[in-house]
Backbone as a chain_set.jsonl record, in Angstrom:
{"seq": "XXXXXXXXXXXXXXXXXXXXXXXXXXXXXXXXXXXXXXXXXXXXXXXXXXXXXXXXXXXXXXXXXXXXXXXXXXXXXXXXXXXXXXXXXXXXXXXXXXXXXXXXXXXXXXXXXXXXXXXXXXXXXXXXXXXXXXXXXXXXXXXXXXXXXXXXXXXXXXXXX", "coords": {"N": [[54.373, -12.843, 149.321], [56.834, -15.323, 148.19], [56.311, -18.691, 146.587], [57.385, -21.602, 147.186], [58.84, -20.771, 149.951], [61.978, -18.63, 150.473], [64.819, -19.524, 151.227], [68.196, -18.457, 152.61], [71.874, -19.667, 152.568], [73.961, -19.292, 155.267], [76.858, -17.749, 156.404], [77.003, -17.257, 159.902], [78.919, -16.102, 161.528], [80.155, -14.558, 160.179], [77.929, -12.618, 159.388], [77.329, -11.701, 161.702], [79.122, -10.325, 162.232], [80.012, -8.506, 159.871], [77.604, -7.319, 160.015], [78.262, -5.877, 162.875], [80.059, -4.237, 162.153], [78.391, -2.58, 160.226], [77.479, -1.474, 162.114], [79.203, 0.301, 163.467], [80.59, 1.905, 162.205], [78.721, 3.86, 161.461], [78.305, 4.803, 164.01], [80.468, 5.75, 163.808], [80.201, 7.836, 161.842], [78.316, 10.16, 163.773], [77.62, 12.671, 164.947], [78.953, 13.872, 167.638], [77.167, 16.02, 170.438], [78.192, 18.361, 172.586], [77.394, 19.897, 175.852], [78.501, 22.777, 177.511], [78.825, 23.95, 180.826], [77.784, 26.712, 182.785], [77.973, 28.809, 185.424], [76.712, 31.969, 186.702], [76.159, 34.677, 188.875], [73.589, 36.699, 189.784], [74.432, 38.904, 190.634], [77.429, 39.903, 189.62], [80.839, 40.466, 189.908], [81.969, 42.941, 187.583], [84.568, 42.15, 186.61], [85.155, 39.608, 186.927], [82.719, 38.217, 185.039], [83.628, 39.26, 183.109], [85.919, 37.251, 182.555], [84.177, 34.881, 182.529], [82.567, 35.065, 180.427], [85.024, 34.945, 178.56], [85.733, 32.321, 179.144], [82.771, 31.471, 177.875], [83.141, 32.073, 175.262], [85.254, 30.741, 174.256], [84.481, 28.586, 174.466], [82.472, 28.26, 172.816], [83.812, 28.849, 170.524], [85.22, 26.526, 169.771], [82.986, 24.799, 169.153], [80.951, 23.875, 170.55], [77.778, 23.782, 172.403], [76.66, 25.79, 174.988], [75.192, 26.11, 178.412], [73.73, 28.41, 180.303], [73.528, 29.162, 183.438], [71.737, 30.777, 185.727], [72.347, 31.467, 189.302], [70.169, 32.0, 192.076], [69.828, 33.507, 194.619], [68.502, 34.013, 197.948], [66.864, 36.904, 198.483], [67.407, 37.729, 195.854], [65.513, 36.273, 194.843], [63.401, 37.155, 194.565], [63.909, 39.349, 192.096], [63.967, 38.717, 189.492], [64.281, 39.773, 187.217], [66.934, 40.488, 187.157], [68.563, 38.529, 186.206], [67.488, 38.187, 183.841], [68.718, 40.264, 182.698], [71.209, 40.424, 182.705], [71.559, 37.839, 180.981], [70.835, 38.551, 178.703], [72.355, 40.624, 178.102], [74.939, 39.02, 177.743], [74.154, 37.663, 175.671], [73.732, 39.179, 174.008], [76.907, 40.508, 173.886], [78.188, 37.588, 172.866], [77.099, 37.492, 170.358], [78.325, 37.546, 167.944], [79.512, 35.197, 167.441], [77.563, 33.064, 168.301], [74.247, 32.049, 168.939], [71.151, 32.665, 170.321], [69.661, 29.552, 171.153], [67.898, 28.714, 173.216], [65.674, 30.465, 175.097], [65.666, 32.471, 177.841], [64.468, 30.55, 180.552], [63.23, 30.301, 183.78], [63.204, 28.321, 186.231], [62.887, 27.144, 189.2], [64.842, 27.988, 191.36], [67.164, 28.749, 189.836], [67.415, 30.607, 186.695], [67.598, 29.737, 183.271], [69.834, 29.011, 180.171], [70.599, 28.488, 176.669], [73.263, 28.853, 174.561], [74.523, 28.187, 170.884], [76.834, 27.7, 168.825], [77.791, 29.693, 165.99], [78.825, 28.598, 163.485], [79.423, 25.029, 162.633], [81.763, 23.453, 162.786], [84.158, 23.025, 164.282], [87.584, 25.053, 165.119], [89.76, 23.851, 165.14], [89.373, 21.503, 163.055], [88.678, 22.737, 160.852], [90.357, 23.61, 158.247], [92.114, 26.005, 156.234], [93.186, 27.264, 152.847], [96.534, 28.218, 152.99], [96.664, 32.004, 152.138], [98.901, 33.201, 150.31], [99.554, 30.466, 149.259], [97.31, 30.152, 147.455], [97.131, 31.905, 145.941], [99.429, 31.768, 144.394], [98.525, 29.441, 142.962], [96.659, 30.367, 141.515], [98.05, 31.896, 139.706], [99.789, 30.09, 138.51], [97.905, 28.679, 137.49], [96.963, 29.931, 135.652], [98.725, 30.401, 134.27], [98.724, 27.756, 132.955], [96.753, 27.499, 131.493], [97.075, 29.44, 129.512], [99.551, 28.286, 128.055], [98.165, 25.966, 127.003], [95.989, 27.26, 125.532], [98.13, 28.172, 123.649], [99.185, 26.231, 122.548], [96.881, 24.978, 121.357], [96.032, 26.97, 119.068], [98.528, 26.664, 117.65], [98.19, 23.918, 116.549], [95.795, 24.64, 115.398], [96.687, 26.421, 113.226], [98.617, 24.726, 111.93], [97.101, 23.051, 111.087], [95.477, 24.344, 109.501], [97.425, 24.514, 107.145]], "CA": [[55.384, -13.792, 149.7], [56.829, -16.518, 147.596], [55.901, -20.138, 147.539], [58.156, -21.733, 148.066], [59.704, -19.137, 150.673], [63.211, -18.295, 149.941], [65.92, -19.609, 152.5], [69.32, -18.039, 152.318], [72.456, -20.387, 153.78], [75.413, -18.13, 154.974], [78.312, -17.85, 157.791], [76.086, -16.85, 160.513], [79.375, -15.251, 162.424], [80.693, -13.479, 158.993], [76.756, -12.164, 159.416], [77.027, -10.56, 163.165], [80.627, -9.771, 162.104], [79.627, -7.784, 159.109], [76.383, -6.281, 161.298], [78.451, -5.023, 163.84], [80.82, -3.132, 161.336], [78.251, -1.262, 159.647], [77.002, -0.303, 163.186], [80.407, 0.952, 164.191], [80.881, 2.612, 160.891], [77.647, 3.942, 161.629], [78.482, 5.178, 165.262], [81.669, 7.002, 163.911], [79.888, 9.113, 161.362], [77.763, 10.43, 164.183], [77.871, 13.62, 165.696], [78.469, 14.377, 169.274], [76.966, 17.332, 170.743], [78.904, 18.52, 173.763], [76.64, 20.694, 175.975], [79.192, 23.019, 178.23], [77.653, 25.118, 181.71], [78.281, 28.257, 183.342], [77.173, 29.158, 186.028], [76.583, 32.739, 187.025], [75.286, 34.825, 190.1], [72.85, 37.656, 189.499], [75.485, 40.189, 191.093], [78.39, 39.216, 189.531], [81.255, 41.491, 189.182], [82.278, 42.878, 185.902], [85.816, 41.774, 185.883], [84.787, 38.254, 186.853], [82.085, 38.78, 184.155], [84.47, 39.468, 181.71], [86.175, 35.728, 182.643], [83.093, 33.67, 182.17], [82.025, 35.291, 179.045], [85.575, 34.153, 177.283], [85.324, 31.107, 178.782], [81.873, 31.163, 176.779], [83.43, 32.12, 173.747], [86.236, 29.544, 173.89], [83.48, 27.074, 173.928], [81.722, 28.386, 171.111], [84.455, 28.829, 168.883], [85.237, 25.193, 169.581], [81.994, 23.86, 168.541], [80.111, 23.391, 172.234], [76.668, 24.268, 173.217], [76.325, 26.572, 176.111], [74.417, 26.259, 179.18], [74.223, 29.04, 180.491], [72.813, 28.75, 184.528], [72.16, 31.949, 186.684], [71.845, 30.924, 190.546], [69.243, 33.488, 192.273], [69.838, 33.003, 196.352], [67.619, 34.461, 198.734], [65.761, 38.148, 198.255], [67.731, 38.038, 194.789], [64.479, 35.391, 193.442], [61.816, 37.946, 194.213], [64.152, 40.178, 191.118], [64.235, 37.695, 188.27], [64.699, 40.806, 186.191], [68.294, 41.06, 186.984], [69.031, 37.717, 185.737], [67.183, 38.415, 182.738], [69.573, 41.455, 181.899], [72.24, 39.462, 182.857], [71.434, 36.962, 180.03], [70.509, 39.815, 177.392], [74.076, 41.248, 177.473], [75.516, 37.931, 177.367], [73.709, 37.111, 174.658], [74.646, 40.774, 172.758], [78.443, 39.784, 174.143], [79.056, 36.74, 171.842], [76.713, 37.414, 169.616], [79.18, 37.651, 166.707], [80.053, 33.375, 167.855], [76.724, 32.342, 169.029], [73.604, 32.278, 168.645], [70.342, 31.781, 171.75], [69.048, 28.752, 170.968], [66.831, 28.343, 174.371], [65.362, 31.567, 175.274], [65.98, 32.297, 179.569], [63.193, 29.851, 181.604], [63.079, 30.216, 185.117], [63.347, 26.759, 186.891], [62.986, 27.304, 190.43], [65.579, 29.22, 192.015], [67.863, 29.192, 188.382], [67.378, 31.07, 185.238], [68.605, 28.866, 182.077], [69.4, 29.86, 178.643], [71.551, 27.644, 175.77], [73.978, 29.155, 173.488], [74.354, 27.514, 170.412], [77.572, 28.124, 167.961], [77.034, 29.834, 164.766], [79.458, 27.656, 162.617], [79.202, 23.608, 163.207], [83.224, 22.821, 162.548], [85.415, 23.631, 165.114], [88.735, 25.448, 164.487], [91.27, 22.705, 164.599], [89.182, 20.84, 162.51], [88.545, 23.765, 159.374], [91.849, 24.034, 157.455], [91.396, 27.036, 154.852], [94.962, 27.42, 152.629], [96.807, 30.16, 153.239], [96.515, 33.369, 150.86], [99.986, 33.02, 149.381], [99.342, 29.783, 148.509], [95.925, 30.293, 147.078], [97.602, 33.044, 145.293], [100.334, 30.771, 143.53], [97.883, 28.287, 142.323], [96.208, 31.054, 140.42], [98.949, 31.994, 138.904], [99.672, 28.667, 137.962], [96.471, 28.132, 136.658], [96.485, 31.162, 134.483], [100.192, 29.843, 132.917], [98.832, 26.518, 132.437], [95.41, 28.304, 130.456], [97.71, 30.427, 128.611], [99.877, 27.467, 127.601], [97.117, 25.603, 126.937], [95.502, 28.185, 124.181], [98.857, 28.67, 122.54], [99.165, 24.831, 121.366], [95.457, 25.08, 120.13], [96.408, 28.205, 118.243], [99.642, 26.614, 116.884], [97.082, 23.021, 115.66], [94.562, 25.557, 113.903], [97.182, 27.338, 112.14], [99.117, 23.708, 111.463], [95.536, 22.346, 110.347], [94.95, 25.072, 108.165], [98.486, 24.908, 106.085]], "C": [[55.523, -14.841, 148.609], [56.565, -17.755, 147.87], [56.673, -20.475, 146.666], [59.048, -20.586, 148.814], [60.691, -19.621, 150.39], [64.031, -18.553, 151.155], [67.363, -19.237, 152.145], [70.266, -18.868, 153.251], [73.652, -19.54, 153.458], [76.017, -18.549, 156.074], [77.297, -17.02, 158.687], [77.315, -15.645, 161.791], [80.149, -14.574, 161.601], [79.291, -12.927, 158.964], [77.027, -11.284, 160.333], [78.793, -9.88, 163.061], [80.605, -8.344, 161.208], [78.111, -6.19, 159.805], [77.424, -5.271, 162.164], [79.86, -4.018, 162.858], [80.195, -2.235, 160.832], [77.533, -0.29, 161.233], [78.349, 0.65, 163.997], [80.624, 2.059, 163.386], [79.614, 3.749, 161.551], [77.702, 5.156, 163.054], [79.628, 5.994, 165.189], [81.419, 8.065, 162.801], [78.851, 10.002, 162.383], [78.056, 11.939, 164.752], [77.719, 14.288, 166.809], [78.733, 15.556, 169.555], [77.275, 17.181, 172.293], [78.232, 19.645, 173.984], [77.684, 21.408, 177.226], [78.167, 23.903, 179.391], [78.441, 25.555, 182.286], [77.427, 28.563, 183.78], [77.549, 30.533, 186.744], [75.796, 33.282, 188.185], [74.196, 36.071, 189.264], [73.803, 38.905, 189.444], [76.393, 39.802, 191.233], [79.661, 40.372, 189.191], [82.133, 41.436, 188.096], [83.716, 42.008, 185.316], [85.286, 39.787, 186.012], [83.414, 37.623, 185.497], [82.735, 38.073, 183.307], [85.162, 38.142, 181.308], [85.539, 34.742, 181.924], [82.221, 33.925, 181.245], [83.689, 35.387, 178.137], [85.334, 33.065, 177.322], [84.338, 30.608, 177.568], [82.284, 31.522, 175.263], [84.665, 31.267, 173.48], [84.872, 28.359, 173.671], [82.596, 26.974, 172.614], [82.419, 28.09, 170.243], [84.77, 27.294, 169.122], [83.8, 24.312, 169.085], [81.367, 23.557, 169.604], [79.123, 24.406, 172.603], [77.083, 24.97, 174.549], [75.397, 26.617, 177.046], [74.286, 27.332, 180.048], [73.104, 29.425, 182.503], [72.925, 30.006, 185.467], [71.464, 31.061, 188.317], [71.533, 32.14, 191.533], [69.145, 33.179, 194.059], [69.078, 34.328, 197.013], [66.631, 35.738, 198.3], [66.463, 38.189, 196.367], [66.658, 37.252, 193.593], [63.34, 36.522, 193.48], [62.479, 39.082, 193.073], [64.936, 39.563, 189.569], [64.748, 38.38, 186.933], [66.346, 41.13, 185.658], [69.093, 40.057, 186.188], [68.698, 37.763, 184.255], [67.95, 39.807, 181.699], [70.487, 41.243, 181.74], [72.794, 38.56, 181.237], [71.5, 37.652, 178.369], [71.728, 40.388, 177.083], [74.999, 40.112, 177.277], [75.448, 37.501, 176.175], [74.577, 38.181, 173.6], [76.162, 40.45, 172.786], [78.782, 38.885, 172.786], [77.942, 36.713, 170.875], [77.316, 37.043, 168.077], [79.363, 35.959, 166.521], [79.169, 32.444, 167.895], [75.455, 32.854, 168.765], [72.181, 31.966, 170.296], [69.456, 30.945, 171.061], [68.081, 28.154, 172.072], [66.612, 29.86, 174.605], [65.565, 31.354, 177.102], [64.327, 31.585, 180.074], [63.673, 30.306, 182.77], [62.929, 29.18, 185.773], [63.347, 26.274, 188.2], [63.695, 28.703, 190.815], [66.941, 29.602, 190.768], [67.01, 29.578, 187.441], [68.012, 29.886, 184.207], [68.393, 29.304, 180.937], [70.613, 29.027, 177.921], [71.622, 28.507, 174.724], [74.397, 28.599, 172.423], [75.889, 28.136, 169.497], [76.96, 28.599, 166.589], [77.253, 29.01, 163.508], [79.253, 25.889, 163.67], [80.713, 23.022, 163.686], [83.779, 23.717, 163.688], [86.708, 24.091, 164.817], [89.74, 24.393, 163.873], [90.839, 21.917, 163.471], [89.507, 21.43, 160.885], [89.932, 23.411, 159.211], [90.993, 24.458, 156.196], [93.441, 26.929, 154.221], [94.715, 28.797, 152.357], [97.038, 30.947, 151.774], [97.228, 33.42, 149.993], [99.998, 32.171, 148.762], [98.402, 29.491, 147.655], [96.256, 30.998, 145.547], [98.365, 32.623, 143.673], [99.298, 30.077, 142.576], [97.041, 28.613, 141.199], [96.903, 31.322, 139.166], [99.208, 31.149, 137.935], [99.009, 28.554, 136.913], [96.07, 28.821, 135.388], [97.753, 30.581, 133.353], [99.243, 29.229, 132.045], [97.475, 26.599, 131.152], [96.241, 28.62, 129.364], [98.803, 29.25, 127.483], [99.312, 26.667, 126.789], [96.571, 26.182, 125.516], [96.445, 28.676, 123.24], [99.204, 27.424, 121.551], [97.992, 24.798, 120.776], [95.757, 25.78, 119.332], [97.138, 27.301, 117.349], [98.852, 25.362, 116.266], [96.333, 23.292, 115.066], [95.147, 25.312, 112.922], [97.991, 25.426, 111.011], [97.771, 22.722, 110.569], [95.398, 22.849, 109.39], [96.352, 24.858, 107.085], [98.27, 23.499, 105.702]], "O": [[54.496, -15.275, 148.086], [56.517, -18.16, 149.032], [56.8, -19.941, 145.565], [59.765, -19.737, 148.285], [60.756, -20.802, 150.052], [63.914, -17.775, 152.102], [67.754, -19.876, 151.169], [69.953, -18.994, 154.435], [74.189, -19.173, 152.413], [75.745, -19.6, 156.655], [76.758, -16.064, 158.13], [76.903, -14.782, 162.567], [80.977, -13.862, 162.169], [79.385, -12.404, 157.854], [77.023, -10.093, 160.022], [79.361, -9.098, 163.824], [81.048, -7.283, 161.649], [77.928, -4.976, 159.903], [77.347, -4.045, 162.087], [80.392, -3.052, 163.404], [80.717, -1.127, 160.716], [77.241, 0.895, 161.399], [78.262, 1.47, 164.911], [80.843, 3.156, 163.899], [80.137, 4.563, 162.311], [77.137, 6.247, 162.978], [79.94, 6.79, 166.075], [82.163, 9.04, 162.702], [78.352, 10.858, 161.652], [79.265, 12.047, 164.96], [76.805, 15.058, 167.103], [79.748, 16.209, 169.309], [76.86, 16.309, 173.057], [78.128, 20.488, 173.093], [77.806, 20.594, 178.141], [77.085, 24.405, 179.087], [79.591, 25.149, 182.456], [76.314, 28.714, 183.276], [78.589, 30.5, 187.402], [74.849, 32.613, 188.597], [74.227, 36.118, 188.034], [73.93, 39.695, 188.509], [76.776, 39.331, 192.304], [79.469, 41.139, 188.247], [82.815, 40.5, 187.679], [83.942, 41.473, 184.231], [85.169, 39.008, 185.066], [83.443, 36.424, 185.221], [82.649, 36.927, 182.865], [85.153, 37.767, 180.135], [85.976, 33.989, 181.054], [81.205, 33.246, 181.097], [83.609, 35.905, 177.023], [84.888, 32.43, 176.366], [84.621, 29.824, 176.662], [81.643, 31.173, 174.272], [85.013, 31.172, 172.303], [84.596, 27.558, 172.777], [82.226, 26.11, 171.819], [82.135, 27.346, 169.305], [84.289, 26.741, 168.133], [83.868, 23.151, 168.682], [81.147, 22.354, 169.468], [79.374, 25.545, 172.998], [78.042, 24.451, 175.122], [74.442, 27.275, 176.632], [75.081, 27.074, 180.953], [71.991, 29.95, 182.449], [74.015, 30.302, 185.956], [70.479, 30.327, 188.407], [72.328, 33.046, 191.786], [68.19, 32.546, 194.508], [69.142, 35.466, 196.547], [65.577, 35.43, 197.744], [65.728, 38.837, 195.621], [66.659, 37.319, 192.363], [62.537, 36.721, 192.568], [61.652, 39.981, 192.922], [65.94, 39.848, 188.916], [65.345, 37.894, 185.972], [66.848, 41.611, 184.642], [70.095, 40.41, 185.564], [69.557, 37.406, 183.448], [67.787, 40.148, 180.528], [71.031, 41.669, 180.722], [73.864, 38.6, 180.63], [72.036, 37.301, 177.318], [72.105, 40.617, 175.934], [75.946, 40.353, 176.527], [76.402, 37.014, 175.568], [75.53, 38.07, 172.829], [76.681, 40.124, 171.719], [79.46, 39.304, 171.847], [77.82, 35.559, 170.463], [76.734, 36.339, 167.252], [79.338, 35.522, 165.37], [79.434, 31.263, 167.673], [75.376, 34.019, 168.375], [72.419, 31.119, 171.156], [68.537, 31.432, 170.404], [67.491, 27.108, 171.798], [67.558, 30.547, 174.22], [65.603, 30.227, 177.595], [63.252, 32.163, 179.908], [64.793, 30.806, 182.668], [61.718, 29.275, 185.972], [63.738, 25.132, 188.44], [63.378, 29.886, 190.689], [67.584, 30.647, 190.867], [65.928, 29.011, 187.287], [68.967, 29.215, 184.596], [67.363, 29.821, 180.504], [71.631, 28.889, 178.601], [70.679, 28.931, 174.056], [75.3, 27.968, 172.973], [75.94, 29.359, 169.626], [75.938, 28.121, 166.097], [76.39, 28.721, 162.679], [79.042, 25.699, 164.867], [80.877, 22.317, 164.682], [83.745, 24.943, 163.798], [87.175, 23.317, 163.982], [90.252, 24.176, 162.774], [91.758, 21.526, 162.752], [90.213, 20.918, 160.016], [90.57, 22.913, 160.139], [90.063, 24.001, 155.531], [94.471, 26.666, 154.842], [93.941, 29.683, 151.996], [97.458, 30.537, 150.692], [96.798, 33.628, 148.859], [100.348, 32.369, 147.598], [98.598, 28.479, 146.983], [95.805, 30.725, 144.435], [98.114, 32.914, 142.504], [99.396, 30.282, 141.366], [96.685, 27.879, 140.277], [96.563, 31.101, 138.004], [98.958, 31.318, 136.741], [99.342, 28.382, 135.74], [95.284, 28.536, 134.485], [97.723, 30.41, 132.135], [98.88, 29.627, 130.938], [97.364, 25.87, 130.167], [96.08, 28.04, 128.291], [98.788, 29.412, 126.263], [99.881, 26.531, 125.705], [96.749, 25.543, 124.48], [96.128, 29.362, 122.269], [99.421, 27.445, 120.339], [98.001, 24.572, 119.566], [95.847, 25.094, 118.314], [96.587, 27.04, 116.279], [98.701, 25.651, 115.079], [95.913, 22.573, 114.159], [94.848, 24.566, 111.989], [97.844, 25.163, 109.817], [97.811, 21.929, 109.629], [95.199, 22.235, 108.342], [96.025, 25.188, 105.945], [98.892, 23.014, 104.758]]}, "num_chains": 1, "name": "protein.A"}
């Protein structure tokens, strides 16, 4: 510590003014994780199935965790197995989108298992440019090269005479 300690005199509400900007700043680079659930029976049928596994892949491709909740009612808890096969083709299902980031627990009378996206960015957010224009810019780029190496050429040859 110094001796004499060091006192600083400032605007004490350009201080909590400044504070609470970099905590805002701060609070909007953050990233919120949105955890979505689905809840399934054991003996569910396929076409309804087929429903609540796009749902789960709309949520993936948007960027949203997966909860994924089987509910096991009466003689269907003494066959925990079924929920566990349940979960296993789900998983194979969006595999291509998703990834299992919780493996299936058992929790009482639910199964649980979290799906995780494989990409972080959500669609709307990505922007890729399109092919044609990608395409152009090459082109472009090859003129503006080619242009480019014919005025060097023509300053050699003008250097050398």
């Amino acid at each position: 510590m110094s001796k004499p300690p060091v006192c600083k005199l400032m605007d004490f509400g350009k201080f909590k003014y400044e504070a609470a900007m970099k905590e805002r700043e701060s609070r909007r680079n953050q990233i919120h994780t949105v955890i979505k659930e689905m809840k399934l029976r054991p003996k569910i049928d396929p076409h309804d199935y087929e429903t609540k596994k796009g749902h789960i892949e709309r949520f993936l491709k948007a960027g949203d965790k997966v909860k994924i909740t089987i509910m096991f009612r009466g003689r269907e808890q003494s066959r925990p197995e079924l929920g566990l096969r349940l979960l296993a083709k789900l998983a194979d299902d969006v595999g291509e989108i998703g990834f299992v980031e919780a493996t299936p627990k058992q929790d009482g009378r639910n199964m649980i298992m979290v799906l995780a996206p494989l990409r972080r960015k959500p669609d709307s957010v990505r922007r890729e440019p399109r092919a044609e224009f990608a395409l152009e810019g090459v082109a472009e780029a090859e003129a503006v090269t080619e242009a480019v190496t014919e005025m060097a050429e023509e300053l050699d040859v003008a250097a050398v005479k």
